[in-house]
LUMLUMDREN-2810 file (N, C-alpha, C; in Angstrom, 1 decimal):
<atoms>
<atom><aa>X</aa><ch>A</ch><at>N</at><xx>1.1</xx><yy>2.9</yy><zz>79.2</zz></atom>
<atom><aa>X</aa><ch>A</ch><at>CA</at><xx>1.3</xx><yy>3.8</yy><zz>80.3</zz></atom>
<atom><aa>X</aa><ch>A</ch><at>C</at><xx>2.6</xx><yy>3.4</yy><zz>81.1</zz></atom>
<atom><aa>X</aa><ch>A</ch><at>N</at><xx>2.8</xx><yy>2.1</yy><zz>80.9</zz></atom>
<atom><aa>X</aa><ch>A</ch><at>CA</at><xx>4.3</xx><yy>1.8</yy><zz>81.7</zz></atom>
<atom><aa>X</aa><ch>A</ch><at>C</at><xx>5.7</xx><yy>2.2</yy><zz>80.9</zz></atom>
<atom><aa>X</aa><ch>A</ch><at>N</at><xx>5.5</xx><yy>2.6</yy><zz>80.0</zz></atom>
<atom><aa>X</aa><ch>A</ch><at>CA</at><xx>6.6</xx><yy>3.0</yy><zz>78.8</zz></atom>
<atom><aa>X</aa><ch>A</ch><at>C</at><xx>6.4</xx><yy>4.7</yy><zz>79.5</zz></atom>
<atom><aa>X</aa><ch>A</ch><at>N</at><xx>5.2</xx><yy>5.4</yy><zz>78.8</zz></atom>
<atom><aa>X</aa><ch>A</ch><at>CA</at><xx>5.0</xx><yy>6.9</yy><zz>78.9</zz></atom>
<atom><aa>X</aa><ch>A</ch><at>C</at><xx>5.2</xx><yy>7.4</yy><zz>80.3</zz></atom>
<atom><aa>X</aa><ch>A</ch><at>N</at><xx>5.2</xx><yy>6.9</yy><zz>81.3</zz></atom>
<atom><aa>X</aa><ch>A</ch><at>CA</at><xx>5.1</xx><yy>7.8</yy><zz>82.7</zz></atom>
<atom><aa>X</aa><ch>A</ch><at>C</at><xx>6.8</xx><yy>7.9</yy><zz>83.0</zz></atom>
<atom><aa>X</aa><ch>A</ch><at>N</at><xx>7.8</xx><yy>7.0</yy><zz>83.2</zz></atom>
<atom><aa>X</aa><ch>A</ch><at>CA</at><xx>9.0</xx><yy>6.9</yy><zz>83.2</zz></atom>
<atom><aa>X</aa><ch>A</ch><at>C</at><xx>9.4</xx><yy>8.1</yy><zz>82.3</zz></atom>
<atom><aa>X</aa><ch>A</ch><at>N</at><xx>9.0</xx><yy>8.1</yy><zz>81.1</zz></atom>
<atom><aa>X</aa><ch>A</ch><at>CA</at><xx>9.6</xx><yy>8.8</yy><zz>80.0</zz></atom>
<atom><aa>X</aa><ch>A</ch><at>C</at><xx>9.6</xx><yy>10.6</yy><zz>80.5</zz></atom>
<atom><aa>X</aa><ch>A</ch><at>N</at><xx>8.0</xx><yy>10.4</yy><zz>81.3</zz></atom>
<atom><aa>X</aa><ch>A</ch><at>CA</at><xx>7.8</xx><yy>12.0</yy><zz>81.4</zz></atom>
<atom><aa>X</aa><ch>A</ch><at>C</at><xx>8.6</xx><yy>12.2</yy><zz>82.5</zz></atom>
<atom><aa>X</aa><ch>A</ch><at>N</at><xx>8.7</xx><yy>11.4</yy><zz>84.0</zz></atom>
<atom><aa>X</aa><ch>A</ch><at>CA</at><xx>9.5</xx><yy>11.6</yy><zz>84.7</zz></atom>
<atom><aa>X</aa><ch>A</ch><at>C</at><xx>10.9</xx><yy>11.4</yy><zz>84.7</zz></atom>
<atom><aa>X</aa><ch>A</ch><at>N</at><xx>11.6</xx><yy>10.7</yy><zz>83.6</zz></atom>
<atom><aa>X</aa><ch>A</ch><at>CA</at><xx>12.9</xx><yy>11.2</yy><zz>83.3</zz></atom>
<atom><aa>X</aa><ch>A</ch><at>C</at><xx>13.1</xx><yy>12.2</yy><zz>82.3</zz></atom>
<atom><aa>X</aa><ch>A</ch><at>N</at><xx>12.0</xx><yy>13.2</yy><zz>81.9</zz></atom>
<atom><aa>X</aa><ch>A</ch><at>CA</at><xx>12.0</xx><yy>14.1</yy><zz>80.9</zz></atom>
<atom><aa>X</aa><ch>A</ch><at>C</at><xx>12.6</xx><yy>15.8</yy><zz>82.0</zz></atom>
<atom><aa>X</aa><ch>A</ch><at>N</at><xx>11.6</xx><yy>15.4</yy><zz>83.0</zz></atom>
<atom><aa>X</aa><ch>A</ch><at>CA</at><xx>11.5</xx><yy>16.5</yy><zz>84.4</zz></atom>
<atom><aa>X</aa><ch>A</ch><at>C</at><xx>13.2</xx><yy>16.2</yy><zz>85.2</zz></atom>
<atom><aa>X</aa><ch>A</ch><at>N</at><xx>13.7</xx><yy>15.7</yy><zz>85.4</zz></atom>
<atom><aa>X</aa><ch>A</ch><at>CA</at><xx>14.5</xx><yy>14.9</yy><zz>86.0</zz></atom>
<atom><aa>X</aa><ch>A</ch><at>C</at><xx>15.9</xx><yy>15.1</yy><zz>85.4</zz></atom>
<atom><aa>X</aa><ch>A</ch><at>N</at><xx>16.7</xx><yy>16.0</yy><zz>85.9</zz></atom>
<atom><aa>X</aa><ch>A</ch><at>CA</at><xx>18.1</xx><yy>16.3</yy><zz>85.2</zz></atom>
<atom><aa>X</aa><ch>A</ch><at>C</at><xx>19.3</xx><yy>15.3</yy><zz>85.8</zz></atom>
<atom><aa>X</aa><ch>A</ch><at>N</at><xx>18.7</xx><yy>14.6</yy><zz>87.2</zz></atom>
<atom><aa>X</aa><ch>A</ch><at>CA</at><xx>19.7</xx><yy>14.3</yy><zz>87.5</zz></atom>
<atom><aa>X</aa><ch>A</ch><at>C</at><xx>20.0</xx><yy>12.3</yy><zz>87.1</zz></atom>
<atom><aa>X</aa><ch>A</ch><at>N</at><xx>21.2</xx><yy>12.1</yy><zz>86.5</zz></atom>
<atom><aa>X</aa><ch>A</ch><at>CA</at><xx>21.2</xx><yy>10.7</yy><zz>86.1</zz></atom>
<atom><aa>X</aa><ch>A</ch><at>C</at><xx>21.1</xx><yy>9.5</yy><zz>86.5</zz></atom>
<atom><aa>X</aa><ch>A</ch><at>N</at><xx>21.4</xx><yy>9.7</yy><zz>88.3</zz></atom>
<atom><aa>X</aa><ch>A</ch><at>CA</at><xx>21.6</xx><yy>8.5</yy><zz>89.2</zz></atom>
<atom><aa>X</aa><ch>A</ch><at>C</at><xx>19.8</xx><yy>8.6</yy><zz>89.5</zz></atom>
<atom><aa>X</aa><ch>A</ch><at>N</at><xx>19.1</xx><yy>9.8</yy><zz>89.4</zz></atom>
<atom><aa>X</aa><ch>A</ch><at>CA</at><xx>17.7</xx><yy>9.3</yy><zz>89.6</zz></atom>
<atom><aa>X</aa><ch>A</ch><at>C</at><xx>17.2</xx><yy>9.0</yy><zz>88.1</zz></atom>
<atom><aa>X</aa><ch>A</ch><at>N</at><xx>17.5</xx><yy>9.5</yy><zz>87.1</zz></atom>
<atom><aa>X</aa><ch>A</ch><at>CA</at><xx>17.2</xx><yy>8.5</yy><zz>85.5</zz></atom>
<atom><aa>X</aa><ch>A</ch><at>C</at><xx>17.3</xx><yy>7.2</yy><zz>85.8</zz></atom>
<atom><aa>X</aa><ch>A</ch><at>N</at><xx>18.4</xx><yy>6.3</yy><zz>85.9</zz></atom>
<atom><aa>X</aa><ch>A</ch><at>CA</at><xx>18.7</xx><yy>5.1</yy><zz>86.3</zz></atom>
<atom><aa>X</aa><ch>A</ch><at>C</at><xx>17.9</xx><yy>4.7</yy><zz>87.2</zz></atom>
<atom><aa>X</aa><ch>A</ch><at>N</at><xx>17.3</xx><yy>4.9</yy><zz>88.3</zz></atom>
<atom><aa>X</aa><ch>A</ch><at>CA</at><xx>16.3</xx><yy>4.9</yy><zz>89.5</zz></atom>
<atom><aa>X</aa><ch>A</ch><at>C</at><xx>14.8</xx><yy>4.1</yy><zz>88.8</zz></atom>
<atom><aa>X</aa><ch>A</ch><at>N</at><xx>14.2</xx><yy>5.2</yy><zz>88.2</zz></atom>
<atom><aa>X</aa><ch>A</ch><at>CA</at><xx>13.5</xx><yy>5.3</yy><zz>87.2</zz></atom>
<atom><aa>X</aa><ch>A</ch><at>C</at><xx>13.4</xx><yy>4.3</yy><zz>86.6</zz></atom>
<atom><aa>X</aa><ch>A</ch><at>N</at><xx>14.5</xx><yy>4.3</yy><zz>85.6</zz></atom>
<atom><aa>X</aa><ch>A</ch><at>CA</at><xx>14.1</xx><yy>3.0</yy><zz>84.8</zz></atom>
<atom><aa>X</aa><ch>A</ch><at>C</at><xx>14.5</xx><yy>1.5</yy><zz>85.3</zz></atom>
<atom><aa>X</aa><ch>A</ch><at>N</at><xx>15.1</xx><yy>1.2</yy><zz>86.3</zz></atom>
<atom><aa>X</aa><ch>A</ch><at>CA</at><xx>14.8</xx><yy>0.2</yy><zz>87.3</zz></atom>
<atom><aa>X</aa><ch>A</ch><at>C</at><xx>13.6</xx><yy>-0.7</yy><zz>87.9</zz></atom>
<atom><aa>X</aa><ch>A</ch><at>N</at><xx>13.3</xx><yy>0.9</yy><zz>88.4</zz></atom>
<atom><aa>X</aa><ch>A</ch><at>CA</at><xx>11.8</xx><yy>0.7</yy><zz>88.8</zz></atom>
<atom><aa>X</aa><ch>A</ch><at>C</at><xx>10.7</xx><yy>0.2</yy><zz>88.1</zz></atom>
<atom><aa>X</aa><ch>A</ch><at>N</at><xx>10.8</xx><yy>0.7</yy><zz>86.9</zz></atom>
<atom><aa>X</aa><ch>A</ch><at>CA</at><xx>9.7</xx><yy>0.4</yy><zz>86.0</zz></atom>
<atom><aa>X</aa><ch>A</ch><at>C</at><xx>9.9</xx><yy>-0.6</yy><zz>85.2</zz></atom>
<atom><aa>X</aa><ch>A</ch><at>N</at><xx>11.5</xx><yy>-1.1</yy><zz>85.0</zz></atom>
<atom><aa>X</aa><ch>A</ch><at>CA</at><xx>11.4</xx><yy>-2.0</yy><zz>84.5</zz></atom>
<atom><aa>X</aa><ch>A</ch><at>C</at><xx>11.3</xx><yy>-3.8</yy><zz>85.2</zz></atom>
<atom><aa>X</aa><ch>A</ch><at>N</at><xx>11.5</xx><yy>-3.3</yy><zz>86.5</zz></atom>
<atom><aa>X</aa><ch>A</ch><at>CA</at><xx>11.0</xx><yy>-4.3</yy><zz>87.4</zz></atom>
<atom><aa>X</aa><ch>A</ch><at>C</at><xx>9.7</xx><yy>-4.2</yy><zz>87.8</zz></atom>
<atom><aa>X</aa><ch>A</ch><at>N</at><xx>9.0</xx><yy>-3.3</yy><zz>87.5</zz></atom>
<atom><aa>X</aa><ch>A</ch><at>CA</at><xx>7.3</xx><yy>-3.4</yy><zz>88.0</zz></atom>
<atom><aa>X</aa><ch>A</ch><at>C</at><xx>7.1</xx><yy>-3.9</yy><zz>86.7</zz></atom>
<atom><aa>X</aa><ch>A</ch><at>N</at><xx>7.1</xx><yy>-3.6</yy><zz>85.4</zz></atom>
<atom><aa>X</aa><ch>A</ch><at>CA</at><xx>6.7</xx><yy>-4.4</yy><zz>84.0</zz></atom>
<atom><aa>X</aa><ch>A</ch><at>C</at><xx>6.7</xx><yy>-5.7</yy><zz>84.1</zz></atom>
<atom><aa>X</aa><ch>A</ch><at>N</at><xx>8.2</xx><yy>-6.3</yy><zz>84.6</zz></atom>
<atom><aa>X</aa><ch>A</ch><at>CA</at><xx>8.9</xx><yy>-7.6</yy><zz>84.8</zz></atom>
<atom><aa>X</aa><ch>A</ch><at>C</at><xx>7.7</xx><yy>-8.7</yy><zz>85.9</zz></atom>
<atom><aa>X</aa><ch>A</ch><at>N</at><xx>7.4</xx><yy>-7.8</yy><zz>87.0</zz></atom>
<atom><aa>X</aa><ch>A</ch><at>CA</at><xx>6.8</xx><yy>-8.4</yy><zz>88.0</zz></atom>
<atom><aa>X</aa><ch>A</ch><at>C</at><xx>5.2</xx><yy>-9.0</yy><zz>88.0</zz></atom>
<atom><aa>X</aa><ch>A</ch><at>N</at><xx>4.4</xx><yy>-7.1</yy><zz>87.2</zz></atom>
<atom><aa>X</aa><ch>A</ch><at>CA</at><xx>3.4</xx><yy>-7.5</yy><zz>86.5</zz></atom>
<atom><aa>X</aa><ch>A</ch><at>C</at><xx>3.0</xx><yy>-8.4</yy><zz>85.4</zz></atom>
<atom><aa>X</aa><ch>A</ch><at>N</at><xx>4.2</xx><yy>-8.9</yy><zz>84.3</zz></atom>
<atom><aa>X</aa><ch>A</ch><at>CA</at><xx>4.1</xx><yy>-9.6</yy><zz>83.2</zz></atom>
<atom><aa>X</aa><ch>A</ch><at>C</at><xx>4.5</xx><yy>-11.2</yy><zz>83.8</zz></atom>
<atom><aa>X</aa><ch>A</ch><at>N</at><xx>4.9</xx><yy>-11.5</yy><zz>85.1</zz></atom>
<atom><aa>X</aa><ch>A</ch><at>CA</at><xx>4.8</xx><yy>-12.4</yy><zz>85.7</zz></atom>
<atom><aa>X</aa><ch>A</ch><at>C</at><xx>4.2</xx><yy>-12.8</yy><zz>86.1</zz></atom>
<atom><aa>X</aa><ch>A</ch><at>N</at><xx>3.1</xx><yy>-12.4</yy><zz>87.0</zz></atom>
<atom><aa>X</aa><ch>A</ch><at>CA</at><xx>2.0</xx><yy>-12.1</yy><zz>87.4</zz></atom>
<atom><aa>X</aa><ch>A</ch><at>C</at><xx>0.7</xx><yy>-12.3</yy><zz>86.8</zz></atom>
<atom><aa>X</aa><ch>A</ch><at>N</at><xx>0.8</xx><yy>-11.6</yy><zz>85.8</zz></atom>
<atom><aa>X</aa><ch>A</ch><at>CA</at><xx>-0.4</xx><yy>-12.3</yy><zz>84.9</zz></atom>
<atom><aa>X</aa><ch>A</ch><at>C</at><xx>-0.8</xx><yy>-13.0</yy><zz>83.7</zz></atom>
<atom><aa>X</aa><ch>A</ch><at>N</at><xx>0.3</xx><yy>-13.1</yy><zz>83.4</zz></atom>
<atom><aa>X</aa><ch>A</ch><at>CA</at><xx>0.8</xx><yy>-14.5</yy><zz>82.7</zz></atom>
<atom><aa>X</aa><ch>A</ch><at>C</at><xx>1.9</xx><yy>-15.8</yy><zz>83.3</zz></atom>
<atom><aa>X</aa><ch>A</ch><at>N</at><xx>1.9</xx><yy>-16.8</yy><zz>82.3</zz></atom>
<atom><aa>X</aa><ch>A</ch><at>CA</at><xx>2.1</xx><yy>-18.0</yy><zz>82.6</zz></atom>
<atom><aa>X</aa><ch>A</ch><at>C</at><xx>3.5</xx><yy>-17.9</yy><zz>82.0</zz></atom>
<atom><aa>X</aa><ch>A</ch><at>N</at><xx>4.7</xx><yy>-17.3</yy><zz>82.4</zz></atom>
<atom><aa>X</aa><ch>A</ch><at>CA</at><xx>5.8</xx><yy>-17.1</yy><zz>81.2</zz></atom>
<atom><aa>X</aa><ch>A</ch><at>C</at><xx>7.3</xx><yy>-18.0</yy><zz>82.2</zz></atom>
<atom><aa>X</aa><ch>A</ch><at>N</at><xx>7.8</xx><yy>-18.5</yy><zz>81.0</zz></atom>
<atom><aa>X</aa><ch>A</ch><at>CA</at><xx>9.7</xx><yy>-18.9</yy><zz>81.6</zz></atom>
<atom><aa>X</aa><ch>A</ch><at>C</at><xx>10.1</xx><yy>-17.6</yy><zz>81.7</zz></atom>
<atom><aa>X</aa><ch>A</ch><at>N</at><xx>11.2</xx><yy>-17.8</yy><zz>82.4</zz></atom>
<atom><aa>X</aa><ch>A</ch><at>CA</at><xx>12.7</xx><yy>-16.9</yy><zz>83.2</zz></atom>
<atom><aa>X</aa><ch>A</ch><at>C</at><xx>12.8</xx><yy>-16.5</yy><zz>81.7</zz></atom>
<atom><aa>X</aa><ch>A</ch><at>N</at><xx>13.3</xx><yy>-17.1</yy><zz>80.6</zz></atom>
<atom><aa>X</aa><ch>A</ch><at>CA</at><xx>13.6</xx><yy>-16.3</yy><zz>79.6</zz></atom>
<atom><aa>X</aa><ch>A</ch><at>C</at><xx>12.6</xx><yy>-15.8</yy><zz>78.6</zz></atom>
<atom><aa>X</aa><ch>A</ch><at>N</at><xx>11.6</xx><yy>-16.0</yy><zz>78.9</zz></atom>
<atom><aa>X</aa><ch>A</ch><at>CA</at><xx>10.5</xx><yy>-15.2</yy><zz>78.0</zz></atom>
<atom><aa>X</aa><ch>A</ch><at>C</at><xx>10.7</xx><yy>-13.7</yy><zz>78.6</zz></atom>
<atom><aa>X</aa><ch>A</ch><at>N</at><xx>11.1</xx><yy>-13.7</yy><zz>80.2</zz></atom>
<atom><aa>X</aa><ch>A</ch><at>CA</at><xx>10.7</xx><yy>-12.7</yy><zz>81.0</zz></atom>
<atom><aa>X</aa><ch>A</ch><at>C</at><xx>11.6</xx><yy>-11.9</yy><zz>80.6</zz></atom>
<atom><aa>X</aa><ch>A</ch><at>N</at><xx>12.7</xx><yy>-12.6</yy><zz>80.8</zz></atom>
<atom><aa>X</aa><ch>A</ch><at>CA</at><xx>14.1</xx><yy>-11.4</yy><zz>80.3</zz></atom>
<atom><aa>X</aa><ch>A</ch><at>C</at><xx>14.4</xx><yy>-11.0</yy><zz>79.2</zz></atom>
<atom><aa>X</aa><ch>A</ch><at>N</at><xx>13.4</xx><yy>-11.8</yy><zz>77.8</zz></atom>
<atom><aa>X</aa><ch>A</ch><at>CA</at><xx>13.4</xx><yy>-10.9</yy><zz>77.0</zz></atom>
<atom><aa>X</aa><ch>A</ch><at>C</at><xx>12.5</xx><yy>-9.8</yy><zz>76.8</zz></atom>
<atom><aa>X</aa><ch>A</ch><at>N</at><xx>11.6</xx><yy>-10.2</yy><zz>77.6</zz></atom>
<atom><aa>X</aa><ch>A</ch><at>CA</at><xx>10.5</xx><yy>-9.1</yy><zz>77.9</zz></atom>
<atom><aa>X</aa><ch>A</ch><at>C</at><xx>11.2</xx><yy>-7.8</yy><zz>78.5</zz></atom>
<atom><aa>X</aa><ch>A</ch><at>N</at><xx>11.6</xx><yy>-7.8</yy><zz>79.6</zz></atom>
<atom><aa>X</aa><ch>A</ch><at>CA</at><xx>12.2</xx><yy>-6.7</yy><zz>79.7</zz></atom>
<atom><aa>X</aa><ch>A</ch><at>C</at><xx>13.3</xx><yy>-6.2</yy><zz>78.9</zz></atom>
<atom><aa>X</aa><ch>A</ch><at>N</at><xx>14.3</xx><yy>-6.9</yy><zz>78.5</zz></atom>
<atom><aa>X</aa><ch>A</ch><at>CA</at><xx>15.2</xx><yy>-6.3</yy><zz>77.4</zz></atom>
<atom><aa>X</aa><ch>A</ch><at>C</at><xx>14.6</xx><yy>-5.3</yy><zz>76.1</zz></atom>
<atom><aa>X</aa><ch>A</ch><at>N</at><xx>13.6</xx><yy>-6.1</yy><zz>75.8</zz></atom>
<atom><aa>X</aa><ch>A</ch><at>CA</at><xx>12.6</xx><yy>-5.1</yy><zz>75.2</zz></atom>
<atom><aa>X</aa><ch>A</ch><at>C</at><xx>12.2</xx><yy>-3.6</yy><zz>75.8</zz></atom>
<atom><aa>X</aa><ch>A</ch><at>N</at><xx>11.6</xx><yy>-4.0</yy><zz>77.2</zz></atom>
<atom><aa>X</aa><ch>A</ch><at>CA</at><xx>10.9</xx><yy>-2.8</yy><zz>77.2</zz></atom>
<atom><aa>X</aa><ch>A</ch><at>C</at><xx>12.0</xx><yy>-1.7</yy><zz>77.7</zz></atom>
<atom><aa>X</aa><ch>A</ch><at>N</at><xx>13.2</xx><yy>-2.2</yy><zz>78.5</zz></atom>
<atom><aa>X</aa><ch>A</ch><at>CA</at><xx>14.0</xx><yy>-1.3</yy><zz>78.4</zz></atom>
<atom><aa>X</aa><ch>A</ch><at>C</at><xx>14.7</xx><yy>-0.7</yy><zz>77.0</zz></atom>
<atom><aa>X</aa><ch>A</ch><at>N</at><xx>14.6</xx><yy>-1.3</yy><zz>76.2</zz></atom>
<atom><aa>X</aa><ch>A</ch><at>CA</at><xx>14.9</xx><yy>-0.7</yy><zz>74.5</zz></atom>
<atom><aa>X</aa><ch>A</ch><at>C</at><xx>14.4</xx><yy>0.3</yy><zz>74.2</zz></atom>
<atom><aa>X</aa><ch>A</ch><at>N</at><xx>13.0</xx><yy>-0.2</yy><zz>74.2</zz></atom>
<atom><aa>X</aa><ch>A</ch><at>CA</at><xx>11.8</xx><yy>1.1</yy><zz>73.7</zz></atom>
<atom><aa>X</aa><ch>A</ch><at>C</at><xx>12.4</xx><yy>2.0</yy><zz>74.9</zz></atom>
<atom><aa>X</aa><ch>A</ch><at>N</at><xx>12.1</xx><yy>1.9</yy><zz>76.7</zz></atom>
<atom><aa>X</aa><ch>A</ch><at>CA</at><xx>12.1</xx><yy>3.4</yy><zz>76.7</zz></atom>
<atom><aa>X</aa><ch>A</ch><at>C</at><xx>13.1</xx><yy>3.9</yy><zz>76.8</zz></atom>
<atom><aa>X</aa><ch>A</ch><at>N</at><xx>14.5</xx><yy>3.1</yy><zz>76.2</zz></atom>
<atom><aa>X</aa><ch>A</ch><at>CA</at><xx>15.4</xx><yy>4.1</yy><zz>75.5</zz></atom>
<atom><aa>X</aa><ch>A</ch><at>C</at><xx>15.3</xx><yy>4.8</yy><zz>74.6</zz></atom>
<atom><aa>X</aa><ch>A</ch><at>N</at><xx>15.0</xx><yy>4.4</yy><zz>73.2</zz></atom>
<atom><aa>X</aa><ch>A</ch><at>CA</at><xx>14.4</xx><yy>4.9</yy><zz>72.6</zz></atom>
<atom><aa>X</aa><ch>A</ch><at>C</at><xx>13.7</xx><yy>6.3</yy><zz>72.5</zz></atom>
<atom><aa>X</aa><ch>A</ch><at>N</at><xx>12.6</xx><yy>5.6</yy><zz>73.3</zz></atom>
<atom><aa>X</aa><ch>A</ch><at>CA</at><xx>12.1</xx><yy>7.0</yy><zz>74.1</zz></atom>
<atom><aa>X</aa><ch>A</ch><at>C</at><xx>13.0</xx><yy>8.1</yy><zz>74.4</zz></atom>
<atom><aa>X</aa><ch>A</ch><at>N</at><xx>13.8</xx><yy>7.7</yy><zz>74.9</zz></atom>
<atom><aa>X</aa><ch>A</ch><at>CA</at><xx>14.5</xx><yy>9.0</yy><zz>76.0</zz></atom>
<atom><aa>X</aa><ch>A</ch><at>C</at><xx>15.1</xx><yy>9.6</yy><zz>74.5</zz></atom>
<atom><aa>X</aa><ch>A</ch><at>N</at><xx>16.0</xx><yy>8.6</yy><zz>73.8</zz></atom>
<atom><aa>X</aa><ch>A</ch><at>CA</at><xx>16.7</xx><yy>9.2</yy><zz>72.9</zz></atom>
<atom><aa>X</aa><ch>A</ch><at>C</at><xx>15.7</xx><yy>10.0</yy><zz>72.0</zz></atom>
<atom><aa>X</aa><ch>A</ch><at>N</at><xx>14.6</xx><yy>9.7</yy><zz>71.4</zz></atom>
<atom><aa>X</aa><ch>A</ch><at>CA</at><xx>13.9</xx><yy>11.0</yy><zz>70.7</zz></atom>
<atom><aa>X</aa><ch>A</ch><at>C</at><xx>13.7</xx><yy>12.2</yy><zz>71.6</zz></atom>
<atom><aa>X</aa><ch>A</ch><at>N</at><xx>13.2</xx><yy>12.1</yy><zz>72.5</zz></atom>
<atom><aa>X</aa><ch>A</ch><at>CA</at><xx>12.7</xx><yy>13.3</yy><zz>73.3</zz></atom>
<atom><aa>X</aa><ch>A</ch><at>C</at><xx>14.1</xx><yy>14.1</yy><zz>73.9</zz></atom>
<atom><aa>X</aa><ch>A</ch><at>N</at><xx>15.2</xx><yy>13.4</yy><zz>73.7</zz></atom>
<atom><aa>X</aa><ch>A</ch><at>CA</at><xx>16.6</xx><yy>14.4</yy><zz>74.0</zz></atom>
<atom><aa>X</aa><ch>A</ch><at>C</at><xx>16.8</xx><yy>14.9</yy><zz>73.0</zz></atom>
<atom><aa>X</aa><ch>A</ch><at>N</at><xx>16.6</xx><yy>14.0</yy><zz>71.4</zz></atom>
<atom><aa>X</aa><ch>A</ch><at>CA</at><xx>17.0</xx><yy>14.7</yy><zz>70.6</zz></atom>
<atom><aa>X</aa><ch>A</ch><at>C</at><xx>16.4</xx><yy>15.6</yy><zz>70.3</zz></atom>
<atom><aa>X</aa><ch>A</ch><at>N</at><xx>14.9</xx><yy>15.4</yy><zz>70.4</zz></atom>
<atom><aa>X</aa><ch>A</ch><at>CA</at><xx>13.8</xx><yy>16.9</yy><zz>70.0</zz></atom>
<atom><aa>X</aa><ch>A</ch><at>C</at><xx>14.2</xx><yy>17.7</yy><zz>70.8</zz></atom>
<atom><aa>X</aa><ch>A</ch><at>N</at><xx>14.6</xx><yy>17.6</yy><zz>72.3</zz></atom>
<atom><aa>X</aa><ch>A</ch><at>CA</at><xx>14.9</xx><yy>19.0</yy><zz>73.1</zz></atom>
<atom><aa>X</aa><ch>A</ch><at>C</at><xx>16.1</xx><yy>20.0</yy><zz>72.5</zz></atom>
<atom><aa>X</aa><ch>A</ch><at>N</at><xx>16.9</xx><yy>18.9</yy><zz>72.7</zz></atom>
<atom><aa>X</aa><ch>A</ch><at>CA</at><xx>18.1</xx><yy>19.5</yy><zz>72.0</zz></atom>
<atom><aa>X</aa><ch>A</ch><at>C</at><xx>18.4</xx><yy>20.1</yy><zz>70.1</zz></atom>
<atom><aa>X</aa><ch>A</ch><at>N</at><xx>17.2</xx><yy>20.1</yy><zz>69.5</zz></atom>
<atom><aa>X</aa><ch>A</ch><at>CA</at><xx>16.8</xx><yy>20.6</yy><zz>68.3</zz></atom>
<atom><aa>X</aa><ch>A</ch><at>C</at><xx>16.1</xx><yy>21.6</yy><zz>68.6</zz></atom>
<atom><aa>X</aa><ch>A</ch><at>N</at><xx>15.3</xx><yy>21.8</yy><zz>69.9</zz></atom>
<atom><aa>X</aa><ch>A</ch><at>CA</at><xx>14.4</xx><yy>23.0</yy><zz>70.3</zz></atom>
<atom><aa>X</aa><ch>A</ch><at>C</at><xx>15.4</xx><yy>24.3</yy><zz>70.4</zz></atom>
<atom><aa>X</aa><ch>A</ch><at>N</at><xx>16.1</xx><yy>23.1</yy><zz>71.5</zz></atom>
<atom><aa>X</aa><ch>A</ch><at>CA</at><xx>17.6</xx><yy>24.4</yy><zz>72.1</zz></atom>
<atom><aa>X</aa><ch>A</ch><at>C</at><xx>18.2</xx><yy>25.3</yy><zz>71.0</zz></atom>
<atom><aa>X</aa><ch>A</ch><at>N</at><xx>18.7</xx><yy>24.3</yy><zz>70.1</zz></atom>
<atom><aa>X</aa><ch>A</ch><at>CA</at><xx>19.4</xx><yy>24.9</yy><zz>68.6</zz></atom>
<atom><aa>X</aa><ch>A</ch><at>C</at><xx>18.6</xx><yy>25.9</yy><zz>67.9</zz></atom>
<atom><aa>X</aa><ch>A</ch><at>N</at><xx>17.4</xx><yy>25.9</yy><zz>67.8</zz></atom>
<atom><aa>X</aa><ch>A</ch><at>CA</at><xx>16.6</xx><yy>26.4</yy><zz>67.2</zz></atom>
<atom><aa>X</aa><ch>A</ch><at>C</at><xx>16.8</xx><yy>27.8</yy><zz>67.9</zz></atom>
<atom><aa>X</aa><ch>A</ch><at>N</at><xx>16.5</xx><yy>27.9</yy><zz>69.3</zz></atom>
<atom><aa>X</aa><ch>A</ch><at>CA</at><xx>16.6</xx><yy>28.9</yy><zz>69.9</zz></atom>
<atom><aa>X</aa><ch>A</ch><at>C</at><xx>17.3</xx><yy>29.8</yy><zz>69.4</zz></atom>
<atom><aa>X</aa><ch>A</ch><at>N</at><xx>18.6</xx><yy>29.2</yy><zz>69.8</zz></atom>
<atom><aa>X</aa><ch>A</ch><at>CA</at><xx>20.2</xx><yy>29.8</yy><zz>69.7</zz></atom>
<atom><aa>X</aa><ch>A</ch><at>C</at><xx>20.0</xx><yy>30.5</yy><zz>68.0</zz></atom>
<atom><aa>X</aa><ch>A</ch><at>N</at><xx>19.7</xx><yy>29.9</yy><zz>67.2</zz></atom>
<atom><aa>X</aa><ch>A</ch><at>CA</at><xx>19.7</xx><yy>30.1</yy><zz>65.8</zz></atom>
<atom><aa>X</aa><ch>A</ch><at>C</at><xx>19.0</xx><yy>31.3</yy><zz>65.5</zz></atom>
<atom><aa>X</aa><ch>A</ch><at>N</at><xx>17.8</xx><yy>32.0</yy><zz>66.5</zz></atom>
<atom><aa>X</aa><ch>A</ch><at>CA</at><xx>17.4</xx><yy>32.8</yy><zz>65.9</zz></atom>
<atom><aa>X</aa><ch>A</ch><at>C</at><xx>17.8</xx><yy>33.7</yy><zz>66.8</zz></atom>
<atom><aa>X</aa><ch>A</ch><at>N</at><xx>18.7</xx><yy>33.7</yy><zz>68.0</zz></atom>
<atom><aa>X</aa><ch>A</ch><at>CA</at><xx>18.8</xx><yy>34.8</yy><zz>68.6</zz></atom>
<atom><aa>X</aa><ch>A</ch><at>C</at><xx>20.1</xx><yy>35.6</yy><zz>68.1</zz></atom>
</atoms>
C-alpha cells in the first residue's frame, strides 16, 4: 500500500513540484515507519529507502509508459 497509493496519486496529479511532494512524503513515512518498528542502523535505513524510491519509480515509469502507448493508440486509429 505504501508503494500503490503515491503511485495513484501521482498518476491524477499533472503537476511535478506536487509529484516530488508525494514522493517525499511517502518516502519519509516508509523511512519513519521502518524505523519504528524495527531495530535497524542509519544505513540499513537509507538503503531502505533508496529502494523504495526505485520501485516507485519504476512505478511511475510503467504507468507513463502505458499511458502514453494508450495516447498513441488513440492517435493511430483516428
Amino acid at each position: 500500500m505504501l508503494v500503490l497509493i503515491p503511485v495513484i496519486v501521482c498518476n491524477v496529479v499533472d503537476n511535478s513540484n506536487v509529484r516530488l511532494a508525494v514522493l517525499v512524503f511517502a518516502a519519509n513515512l516508509f523511512v519513519m515507519l521502518l524505523s519504528i518498528v524495527t531495530k535497524s542502523r542509519m544505513i540499513e535505513l537509507a538503503v531502505a529507502a533508496v529502494t523504495y524510491v526505485k520501485t516507485f519509480e519504476c512505478f511511475m515509469n510503467y504507468y507513463f509508459h502505458c499511458s502514453l502507448m494508450m495516447h498513441f493508440r488513440t492517435l493511430l486509429t483516428i
